[in-house]
MARGU-819714 format. One record per residue (C-alpha): x, y, z; chain; residue number from 0. Coordinates in steps of 0.02 Angstrom, whole numbers, plus 50000, padded with zeros to 5 digits. Layout:
% residues N
+-------+-------+-------+--------+-----+
:    xx :    yy :    zz : cadena : num :
+-------+-------+-------+--------+-----+
:     X :     Y :     Z :      A : NUM :
...
+-------+-------+-------+--------+-----+
This chain:
% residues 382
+-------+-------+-------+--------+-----+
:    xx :    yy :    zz : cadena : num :
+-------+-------+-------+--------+-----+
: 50000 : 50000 : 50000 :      A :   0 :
: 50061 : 50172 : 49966 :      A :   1 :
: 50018 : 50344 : 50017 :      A :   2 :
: 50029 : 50499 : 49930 :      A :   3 :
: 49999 : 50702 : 49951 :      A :   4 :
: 49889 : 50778 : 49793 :      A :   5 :
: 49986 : 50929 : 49877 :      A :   6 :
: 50154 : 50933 : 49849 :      A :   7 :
: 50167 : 51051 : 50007 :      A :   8 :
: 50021 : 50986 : 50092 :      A :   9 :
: 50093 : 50988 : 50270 :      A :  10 :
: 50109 : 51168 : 50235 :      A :  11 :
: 49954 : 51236 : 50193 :      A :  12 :
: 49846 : 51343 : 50259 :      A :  13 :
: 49661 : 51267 : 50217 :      A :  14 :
: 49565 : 51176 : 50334 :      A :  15 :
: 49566 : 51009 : 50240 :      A :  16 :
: 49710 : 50918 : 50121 :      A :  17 :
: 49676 : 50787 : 50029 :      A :  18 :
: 49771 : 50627 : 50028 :      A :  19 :
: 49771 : 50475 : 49906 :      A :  20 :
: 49775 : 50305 : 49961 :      A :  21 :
: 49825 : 50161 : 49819 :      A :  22 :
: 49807 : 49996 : 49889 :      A :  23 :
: 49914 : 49846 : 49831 :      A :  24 :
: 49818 : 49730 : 49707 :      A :  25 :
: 49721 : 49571 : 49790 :      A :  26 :
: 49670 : 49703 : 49924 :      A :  27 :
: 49498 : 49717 : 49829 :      A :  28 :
: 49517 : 49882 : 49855 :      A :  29 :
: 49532 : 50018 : 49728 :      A :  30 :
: 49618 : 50196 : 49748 :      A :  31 :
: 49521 : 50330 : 49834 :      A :  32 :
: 49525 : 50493 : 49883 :      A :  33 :
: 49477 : 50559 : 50052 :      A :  34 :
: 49479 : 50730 : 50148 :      A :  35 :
: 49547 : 50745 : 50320 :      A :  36 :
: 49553 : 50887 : 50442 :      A :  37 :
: 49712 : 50940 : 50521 :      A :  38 :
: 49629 : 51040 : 50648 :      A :  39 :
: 49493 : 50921 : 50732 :      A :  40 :
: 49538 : 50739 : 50695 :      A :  41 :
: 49332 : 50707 : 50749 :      A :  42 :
: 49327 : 50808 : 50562 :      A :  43 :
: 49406 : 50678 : 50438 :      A :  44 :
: 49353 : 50518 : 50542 :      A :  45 :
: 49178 : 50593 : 50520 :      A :  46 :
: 49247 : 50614 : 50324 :      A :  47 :
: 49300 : 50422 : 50315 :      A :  48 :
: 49143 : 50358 : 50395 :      A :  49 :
: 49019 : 50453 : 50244 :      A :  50 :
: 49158 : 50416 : 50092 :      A :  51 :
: 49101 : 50574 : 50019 :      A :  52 :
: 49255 : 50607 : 49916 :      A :  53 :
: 49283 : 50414 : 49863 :      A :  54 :
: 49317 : 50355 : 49686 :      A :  55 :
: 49259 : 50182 : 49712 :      A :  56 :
: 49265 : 50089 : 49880 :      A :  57 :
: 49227 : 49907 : 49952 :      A :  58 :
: 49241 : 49859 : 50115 :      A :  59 :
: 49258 : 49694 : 50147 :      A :  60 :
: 49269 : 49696 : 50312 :      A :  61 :
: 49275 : 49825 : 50469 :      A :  62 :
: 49458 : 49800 : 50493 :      A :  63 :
: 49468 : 49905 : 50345 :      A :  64 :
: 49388 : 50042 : 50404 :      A :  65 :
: 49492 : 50023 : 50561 :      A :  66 :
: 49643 : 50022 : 50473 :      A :  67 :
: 49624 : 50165 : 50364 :      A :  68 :
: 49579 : 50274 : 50519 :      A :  69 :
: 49723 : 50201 : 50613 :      A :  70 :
: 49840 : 50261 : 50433 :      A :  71 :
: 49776 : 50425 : 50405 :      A :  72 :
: 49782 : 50463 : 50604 :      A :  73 :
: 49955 : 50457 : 50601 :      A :  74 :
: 49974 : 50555 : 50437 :      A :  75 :
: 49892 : 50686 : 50530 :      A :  76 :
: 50001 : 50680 : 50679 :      A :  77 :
: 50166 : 50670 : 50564 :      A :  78 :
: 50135 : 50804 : 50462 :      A :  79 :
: 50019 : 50924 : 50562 :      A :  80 :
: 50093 : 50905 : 50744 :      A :  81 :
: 50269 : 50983 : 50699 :      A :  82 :
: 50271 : 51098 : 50565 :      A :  83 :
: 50456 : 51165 : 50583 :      A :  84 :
: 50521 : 50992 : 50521 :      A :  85 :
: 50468 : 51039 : 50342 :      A :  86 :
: 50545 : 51216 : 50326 :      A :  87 :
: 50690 : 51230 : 50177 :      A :  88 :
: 50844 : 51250 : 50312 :      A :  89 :
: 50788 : 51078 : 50386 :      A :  90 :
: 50922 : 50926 : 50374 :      A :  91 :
: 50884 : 50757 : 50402 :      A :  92 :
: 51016 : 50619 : 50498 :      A :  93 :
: 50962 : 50424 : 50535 :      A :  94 :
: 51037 : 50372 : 50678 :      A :  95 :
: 50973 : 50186 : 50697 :      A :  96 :
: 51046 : 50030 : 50739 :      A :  97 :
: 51146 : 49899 : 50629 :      A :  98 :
: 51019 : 49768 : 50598 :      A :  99 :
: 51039 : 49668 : 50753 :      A : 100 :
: 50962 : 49460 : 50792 :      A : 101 :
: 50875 : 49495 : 50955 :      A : 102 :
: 50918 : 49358 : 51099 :      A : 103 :
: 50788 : 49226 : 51146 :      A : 104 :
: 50787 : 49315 : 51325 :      A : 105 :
: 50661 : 49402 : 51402 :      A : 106 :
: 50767 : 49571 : 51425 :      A : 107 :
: 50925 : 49665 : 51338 :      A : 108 :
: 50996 : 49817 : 51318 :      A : 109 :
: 51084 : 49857 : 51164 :      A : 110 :
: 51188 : 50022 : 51121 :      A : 111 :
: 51283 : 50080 : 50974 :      A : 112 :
: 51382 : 50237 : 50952 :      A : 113 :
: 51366 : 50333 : 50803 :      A : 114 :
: 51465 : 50472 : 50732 :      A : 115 :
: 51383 : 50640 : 50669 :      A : 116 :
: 51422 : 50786 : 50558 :      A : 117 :
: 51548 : 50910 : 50649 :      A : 118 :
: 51590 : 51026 : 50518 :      A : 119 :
: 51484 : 51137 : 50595 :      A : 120 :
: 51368 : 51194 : 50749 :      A : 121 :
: 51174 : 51113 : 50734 :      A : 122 :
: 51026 : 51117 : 50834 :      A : 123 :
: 50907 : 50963 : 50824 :      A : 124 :
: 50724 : 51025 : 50841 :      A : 125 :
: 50639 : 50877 : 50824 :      A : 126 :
: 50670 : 50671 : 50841 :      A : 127 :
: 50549 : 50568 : 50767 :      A : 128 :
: 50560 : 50361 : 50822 :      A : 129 :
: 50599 : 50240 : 50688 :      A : 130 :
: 50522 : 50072 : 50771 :      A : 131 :
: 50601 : 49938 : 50682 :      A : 132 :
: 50514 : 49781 : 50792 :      A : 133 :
: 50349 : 49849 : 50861 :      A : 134 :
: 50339 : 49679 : 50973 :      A : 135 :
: 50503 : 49686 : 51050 :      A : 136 :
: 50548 : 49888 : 51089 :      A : 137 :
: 50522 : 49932 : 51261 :      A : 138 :
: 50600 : 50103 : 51260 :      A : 139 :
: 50749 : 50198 : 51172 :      A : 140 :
: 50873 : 50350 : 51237 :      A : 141 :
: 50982 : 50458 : 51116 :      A : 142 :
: 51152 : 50513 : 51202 :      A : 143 :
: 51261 : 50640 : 51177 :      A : 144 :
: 51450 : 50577 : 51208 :      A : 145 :
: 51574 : 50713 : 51255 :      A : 146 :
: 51704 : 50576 : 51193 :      A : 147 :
: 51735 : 50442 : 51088 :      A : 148 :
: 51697 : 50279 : 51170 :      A : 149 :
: 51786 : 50173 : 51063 :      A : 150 :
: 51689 : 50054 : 50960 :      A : 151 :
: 51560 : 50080 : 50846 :      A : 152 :
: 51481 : 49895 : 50838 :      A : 153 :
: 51309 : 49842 : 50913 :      A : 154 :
: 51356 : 49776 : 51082 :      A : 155 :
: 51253 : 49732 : 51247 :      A : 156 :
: 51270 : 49891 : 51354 :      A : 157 :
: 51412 : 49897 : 51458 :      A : 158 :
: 51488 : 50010 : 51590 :      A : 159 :
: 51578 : 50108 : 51473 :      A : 160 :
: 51408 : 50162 : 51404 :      A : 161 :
: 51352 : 50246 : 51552 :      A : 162 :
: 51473 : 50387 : 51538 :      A : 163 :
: 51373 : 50469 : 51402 :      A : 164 :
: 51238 : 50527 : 51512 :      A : 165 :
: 51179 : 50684 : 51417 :      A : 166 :
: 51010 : 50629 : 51350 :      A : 167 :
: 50938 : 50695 : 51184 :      A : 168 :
: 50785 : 50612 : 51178 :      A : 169 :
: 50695 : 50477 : 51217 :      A : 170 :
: 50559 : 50341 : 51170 :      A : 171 :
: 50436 : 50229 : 51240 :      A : 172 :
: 50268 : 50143 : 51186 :      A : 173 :
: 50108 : 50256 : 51173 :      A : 174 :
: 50235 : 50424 : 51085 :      A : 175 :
: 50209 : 50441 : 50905 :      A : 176 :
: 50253 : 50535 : 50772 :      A : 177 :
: 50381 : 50675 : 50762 :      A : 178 :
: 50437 : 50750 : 50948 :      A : 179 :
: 50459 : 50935 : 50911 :      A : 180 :
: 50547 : 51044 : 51028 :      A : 181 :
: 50489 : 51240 : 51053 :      A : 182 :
: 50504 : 51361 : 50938 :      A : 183 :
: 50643 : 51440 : 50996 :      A : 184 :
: 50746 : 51283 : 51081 :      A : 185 :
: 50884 : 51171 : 50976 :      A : 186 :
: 50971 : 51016 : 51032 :      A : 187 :
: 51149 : 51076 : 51015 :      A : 188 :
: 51286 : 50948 : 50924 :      A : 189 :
: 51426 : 50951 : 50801 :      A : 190 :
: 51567 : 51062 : 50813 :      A : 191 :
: 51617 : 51102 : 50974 :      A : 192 :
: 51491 : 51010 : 51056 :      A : 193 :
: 51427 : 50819 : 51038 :      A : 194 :
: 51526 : 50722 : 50913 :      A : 195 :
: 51460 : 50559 : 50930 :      A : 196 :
: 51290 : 50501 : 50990 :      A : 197 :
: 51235 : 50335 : 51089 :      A : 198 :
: 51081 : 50251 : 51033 :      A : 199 :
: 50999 : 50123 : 51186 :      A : 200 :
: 50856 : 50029 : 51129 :      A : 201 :
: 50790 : 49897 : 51280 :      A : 202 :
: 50732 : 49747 : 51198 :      A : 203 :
: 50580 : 49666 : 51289 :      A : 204 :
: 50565 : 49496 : 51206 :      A : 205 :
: 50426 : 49435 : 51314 :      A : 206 :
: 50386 : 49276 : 51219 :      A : 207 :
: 50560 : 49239 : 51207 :      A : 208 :
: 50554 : 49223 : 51026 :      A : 209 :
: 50677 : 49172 : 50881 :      A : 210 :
: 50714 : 49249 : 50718 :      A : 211 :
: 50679 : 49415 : 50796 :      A : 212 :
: 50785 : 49561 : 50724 :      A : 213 :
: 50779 : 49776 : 50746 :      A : 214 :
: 50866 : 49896 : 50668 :      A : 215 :
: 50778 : 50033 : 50757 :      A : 216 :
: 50830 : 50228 : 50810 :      A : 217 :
: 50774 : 50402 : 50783 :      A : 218 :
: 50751 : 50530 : 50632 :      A : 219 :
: 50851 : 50683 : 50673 :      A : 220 :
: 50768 : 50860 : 50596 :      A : 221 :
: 50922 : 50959 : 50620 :      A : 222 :
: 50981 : 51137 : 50549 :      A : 223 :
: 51146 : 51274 : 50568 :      A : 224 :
: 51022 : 51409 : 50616 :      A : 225 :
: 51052 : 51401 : 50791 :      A : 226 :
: 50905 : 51452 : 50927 :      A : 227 :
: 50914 : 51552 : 51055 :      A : 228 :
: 50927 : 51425 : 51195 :      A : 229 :
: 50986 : 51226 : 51207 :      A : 230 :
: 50916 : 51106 : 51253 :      A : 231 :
: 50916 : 51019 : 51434 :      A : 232 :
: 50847 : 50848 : 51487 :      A : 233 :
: 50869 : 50765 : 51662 :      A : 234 :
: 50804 : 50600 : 51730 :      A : 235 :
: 50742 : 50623 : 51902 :      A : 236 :
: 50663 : 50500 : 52019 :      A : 237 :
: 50699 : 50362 : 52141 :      A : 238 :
: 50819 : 50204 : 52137 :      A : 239 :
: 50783 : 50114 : 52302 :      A : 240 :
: 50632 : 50031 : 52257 :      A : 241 :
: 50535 : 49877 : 52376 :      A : 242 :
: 50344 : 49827 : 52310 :      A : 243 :
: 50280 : 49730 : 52425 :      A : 244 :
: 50166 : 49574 : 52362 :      A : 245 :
: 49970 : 49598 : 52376 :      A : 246 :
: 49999 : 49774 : 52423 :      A : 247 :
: 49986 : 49970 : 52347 :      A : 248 :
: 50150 : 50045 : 52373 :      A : 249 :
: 50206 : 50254 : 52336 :      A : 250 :
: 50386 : 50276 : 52315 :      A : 251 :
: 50446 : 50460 : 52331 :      A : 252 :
: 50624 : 50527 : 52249 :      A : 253 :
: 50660 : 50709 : 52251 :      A : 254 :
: 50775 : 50822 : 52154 :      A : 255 :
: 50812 : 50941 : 52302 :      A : 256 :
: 50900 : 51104 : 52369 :      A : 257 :
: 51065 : 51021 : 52376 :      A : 258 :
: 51045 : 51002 : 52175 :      A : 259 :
: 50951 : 51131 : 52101 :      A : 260 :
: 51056 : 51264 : 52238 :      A : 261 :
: 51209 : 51255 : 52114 :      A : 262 :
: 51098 : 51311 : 51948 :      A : 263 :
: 51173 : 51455 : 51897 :      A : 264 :
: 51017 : 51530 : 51809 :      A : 265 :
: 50838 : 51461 : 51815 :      A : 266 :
: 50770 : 51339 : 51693 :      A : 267 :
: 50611 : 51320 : 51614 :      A : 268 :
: 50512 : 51143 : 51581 :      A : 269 :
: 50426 : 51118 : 51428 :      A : 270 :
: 50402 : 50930 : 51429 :      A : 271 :
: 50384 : 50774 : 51538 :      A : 272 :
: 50359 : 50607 : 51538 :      A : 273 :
: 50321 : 50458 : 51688 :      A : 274 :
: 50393 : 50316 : 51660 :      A : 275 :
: 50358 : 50162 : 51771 :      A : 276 :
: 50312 : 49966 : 51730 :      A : 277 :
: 50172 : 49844 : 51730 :      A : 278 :
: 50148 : 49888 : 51927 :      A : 279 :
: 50126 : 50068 : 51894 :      A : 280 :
: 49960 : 50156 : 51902 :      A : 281 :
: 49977 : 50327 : 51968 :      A : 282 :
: 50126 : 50458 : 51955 :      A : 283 :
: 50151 : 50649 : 52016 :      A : 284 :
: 50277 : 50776 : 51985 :      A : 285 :
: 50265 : 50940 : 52082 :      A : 286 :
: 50367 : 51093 : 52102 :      A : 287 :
: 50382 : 51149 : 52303 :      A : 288 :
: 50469 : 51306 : 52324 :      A : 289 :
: 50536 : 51365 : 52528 :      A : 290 :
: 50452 : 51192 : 52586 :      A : 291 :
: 50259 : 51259 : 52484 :      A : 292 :
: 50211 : 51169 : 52322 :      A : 293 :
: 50204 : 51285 : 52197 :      A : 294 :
: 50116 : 51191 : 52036 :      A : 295 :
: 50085 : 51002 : 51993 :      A : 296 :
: 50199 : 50992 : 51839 :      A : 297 :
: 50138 : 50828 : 51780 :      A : 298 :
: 49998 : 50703 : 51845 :      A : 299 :
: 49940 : 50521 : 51770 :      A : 300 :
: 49823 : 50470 : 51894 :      A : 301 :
: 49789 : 50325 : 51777 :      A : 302 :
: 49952 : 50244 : 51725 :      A : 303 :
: 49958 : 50121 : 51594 :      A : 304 :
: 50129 : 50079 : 51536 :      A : 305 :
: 50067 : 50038 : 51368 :      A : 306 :
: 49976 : 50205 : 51336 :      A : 307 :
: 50074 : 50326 : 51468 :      A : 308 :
: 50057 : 50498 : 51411 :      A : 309 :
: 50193 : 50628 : 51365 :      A : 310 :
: 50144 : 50809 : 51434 :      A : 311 :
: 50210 : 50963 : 51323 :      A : 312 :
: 50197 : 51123 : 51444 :      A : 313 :
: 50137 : 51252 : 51336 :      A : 314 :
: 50172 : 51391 : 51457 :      A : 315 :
: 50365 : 51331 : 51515 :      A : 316 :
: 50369 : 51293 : 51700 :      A : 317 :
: 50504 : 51390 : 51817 :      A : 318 :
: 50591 : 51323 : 51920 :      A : 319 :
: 50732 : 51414 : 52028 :      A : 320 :
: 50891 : 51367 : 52118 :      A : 321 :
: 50835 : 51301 : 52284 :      A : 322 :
: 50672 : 51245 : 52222 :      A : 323 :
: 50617 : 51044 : 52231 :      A : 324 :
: 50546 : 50943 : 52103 :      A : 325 :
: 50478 : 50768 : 52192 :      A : 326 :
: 50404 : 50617 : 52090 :      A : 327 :
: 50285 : 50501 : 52165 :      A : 328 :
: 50251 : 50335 : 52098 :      A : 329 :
: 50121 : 50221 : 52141 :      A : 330 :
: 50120 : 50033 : 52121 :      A : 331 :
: 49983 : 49906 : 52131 :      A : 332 :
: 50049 : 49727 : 52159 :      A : 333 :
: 49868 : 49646 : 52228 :      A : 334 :
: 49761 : 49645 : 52103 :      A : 335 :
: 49717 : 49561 : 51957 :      A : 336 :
: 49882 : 49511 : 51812 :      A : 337 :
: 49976 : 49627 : 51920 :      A : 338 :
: 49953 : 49504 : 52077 :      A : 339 :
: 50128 : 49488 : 52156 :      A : 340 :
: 50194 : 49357 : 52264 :      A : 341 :
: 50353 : 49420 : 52298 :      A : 342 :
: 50432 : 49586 : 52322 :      A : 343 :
: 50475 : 49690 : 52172 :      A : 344 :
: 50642 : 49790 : 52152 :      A : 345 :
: 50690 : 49905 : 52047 :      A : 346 :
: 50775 : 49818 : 51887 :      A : 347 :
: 50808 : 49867 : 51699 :      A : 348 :
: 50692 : 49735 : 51642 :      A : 349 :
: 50518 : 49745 : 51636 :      A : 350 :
: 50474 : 49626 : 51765 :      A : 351 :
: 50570 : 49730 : 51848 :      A : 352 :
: 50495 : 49921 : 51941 :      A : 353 :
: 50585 : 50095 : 51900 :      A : 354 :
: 50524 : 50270 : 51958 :      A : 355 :
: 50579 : 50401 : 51847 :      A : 356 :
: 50532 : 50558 : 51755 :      A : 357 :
: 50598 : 50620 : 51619 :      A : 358 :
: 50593 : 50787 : 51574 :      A : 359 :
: 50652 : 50931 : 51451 :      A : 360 :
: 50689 : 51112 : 51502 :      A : 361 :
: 50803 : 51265 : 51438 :      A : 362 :
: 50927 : 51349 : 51439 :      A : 363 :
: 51038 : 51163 : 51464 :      A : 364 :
: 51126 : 51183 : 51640 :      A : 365 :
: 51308 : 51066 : 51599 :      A : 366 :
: 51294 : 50921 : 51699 :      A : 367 :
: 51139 : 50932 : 51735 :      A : 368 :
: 51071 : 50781 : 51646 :      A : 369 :
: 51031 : 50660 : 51790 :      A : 370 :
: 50947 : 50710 : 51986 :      A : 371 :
: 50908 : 50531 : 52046 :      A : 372 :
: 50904 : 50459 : 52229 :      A : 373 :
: 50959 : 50289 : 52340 :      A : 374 :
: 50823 : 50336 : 52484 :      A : 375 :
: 50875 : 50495 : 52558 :      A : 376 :
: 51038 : 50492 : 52474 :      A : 377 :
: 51070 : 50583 : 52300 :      A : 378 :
: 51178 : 50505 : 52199 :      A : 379 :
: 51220 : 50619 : 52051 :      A : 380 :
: 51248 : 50775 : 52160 :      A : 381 :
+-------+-------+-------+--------+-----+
């Protein structure tokens, strides 16, 4: 099946409505159509692909079709309506994705491979779009920025050596799609004088332990040398020291705290965050306390499902200012139903395992400030 624009600019007009052309493979017993879709109320072209008005011929043979060509032109809509900026002339575009790799026949790995970028000049990234190679197997991904070269640029099951690129540039996990734009006026700095090499970690989940599995997954990098005005920051924050205890509903607390955010040397300003927890997981809370007070809920999924957790953009950027706290709660459920636990759950890489993390963009990038994450009370990256 193939898709095609009857605009040659479509993404970048200004009408209501485009129109898109969908040419099914022969055997489908479908012929080509046309059909209109909105890009400003979705409700708009599913109510178009329900009536066929615009339709050449059509057969449905079956619902699945109709399901399917919803499911298609949603995320034509979301790829080429939700982030404009990646189709402007100036834009570049880099692959970074993984050598073709045979997943094990084990229920969890972690794979990395570094990759080299352009450095003749300075770029800004402003936007990462996930290239799933293996929809049953990838758990999550993380783009790195290395501030050296680590060696080897082979596929290889992550290592300690890996962890010293700890400047994340983006990140994926099940439920984002389509492009991940970054404000207006924010870049993802690397090239010359800055990141020379990146580090791609996809986490395999191979949960029927399967053979004959293979990825080659990574990201689309949207990249240009008109530099913003600010770079781009992410940290991880959240909590490491993690004990579920069977048949039970457990919150876990971790705090990025005075004795981290005291050394900023300016404020910073959040513009995106995500929750990220396992199977166990069905609340999480982020909030901003200033002098002890909370100040704003940054981020709230009061109904977690790993499968579907949400990513939330803050429109208006949230402040926060040296001294200030930012403190994650996570809430687990280990009693009831598939999530029924007979033994106590620790935190772990795999997903059997339980983490507690957010992760979150912000601007202007504070060096070093890439990870805030606790052991209880203790902080380990400051």
């Amino acid at each position: 099946m193939k898709t095609k624009n009857t605009h040659s600019r479509c993404a970048q007009c200004h009408a209501l409505y485009c129109t898109s052309q969908i040419v099914f493979d022969k055997g489908s017993g479908i012929s080509s159509f046309y059909i209109v879709y909105s890009y400003h109320d979705m409700l708009t072209w599913i109510t178009k692909i329900l009536s066929l008005q615009q339709m050449d011929t059509f057969t449905i043979k079956s619902m699945d079709w109709l399901v399917y060509l919803i499911v298609l032109l949603g995320n034509l809509v979301v790829s080429q309506s939700s982030c404009p900026t990646i189709h402007r002339p100036d834009i570049r575009v880099l692959d970074v994705k993984l050598q073709s790799q045979v997943i094990p026949q084990q229920l969890t790995t972690y794979v990395c491979q570094q990759i080299q970028v352009p450095d003749l000049e300075t770029y800004h990234a402003v936007a990462f779009e996930p290239l799933i190679g293996n929809k049953d197997a990838v758990h999550h991904m993380l783009l790195f920025g290395c501030d050296h070269d680590l060696g080897s640029f082979d596929p290889h099951q992550c290592g300690e050596a890996d962890t010293s690129c700890r400047a994340w540039m983006s990140q994926y996990s099940l439920g984002v799609r389509g492009p991940i734009c970054l404000p207006e006026d924010v870049g993802a700095r690397f090239g010359k004088d800055s990141f020379k090499n990146l580090l791609l970690q996809v986490h395999w989940n191979n949960q029927n332990l399967s053979a004959n599995f293979s990825d080659d997954s990574g990201f689309r990098i949207y990249y240009t040398t008109r530099l913003r005005k600010y770079d781009l920051g992410n940290v991880q924050i959240g909590q490491n020291d993690i004990a579920i205890q069977p048949f039970s509903e457990t919150t876990i607390n971790g705090s990025c705290g005075p004795q981290c955010t005291g050394i900023f040397p300016h404020s910073i300003y959040l513009t995106r965050t995500y929750i990220h927890m396992h199977y166990l997981g069905i609340k999480g809370r982020l909030e901003l306390f200033r002098n002890g007070s909370l100040q704003t809920v940054i981020a709230t999924d009061d109904q977690y499902v790993y499968d579907k957790s949400p990513i939330h953009n803050h429109m208006t950027p949230i402040k926060v200012q040296a001294g200030d706290e930012v403190r994650l709660s996570c809430t687990f459920n280990s009693r009831d139903g598939e999530r029924k636990k007979h033994r106590v759950i620790h935190f772990g890489e795999g997903s059997e395992a339980e983490m507690c993390y957010a992760f979150v963009s912000y601007y202007p990038r504070i060096s070093g400030f890439d990870q805030c994450i606790q052991m209880g009370d203790r902080n380990i990256n400051c």
